[in-house]
C-alpha positions in Angstrom: 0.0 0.0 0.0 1.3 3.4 -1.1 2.3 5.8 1.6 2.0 8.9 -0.4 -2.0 8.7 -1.9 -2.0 12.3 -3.4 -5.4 12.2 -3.9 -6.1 12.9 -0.3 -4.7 16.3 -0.2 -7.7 16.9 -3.0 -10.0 15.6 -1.1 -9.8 17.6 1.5 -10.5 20.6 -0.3 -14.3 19.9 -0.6 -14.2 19.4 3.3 -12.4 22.5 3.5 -15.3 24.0 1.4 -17.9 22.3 3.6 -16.4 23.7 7.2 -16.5 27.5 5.5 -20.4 26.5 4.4 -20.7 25.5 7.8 -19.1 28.6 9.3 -21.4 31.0 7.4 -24.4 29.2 8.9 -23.8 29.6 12.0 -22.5 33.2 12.1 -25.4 34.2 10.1 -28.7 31.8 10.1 -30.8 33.3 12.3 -33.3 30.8 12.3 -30.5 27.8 13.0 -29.4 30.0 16.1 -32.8 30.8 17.8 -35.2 28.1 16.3 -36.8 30.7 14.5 -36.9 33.0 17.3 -38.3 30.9 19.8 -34.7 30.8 21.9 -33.6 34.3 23.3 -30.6 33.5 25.0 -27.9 31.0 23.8 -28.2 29.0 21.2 -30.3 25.8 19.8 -29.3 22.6 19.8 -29.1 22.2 16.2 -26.8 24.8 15.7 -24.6 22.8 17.7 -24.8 20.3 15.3 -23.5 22.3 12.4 -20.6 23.3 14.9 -19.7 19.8 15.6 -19.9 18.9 11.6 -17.9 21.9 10.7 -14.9 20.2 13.7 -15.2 17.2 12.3 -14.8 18.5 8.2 -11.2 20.8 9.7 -10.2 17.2 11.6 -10.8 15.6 8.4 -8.5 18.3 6.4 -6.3 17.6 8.8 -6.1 14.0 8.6 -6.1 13.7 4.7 -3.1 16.2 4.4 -1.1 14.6 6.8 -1.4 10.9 6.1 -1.7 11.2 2.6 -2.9 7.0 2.2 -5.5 5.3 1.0 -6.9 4.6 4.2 -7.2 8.3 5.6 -8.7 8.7 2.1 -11.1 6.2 3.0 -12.0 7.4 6.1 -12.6 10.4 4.5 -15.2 9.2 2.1 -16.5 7.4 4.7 -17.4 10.6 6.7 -18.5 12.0 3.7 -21.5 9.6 3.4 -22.3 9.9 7.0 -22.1 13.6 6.5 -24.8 12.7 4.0 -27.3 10.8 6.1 -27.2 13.4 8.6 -28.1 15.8 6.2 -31.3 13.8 5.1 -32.0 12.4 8.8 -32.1 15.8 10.2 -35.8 16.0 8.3 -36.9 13.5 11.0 -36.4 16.3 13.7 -39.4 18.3 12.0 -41.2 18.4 15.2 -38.4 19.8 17.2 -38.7 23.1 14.8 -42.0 23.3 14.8 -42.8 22.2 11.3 -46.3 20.1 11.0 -44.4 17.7 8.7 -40.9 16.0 7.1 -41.9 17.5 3.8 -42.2 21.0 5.1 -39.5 21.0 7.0 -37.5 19.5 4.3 -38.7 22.1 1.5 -37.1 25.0 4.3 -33.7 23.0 4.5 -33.3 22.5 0.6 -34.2 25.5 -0.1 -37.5 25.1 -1.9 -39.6 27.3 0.2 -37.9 30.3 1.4 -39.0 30.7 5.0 -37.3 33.5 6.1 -33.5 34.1 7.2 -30.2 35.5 6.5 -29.1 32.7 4.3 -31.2 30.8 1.5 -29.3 27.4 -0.5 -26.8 26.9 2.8 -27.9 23.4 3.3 -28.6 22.4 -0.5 -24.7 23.4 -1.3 -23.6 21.8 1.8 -25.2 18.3 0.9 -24.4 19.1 -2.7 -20.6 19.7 -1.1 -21.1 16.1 0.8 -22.5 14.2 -2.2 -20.2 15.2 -4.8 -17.6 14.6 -2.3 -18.7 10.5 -1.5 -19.4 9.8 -5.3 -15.9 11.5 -6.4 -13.6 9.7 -3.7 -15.8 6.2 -4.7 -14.7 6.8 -8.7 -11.1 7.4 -7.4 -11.3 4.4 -4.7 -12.7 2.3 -8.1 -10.0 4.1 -10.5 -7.2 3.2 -7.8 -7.4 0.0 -6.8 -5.1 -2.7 -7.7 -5.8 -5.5 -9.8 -5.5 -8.7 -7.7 -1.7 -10.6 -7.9 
């Protein structure tokens, strides 16, 4: 196994992109930091949650440009895709935000129905960020492999 998998270093840029998404929402989307106005001091859970994702995509820069191998690239596709389901599975907390239903609360996430703000299309180009982050490190896992001795 190759110690030196370049390809990590570029796939750390899309995380890079995703932790400056990430840092946009929370300095600016009102609605992530007081549940829509509902929280007057502090903040709301879920803007935790994009704190902790936006940690976890710098650790994962980190990671890929310092052990440049296939398996910290793997890792990293591997976040990628769980980056991805907790995306989606954040619809499932509907209730918590005071949406009547999955669908309406997914419409305000993806950008569909503009609900108010500071920020429209955050979450759609951070999923979009995820997405075409898993399917690009899968093609280069595929194109990279080596054929069986």
């Amino acid at each position: 196994m190759s110690r030196d998998f370049r390809a990590g270093a570029y796939l750390a840029l899309p995380f890079l992109l995703a932790f400056a998404l990430s840092v946009v929402m929370l300095l600016t989307d009102s609605n992530l930091r007081t549940n829509f106005g509902t929280i007057t001091s502090g903040y709301y859970s879920h803007w935790y949650v994009v704190l902790v994702t936006a940690i976890v995509d710098l650790i994962v820069v980190g990671t890929l440009v310092a052990f440049r191998s296939r398996t910290a690239f793997k890792g990293g596709v591997v976040v990628s895709g769980l980056m991805v389901v907790l995306l989606l599975a954040d619809i499932l907390a509907y209730s918590q935000v005071g949406f009547s239903s999955a669908t309406d609360f997914a419409n305000y996430l993806f950008g569909i129905t503009y609900y108010g703000g500071n920020v429209r299309y955050l979450y759609d180009a951070l999923l979009g960020v995820y997405i075409a982050t898993l399917v690009g490190g899968l093609v280069t896992l595929v194109a990279t492999r080596r054929a069986p001795a």
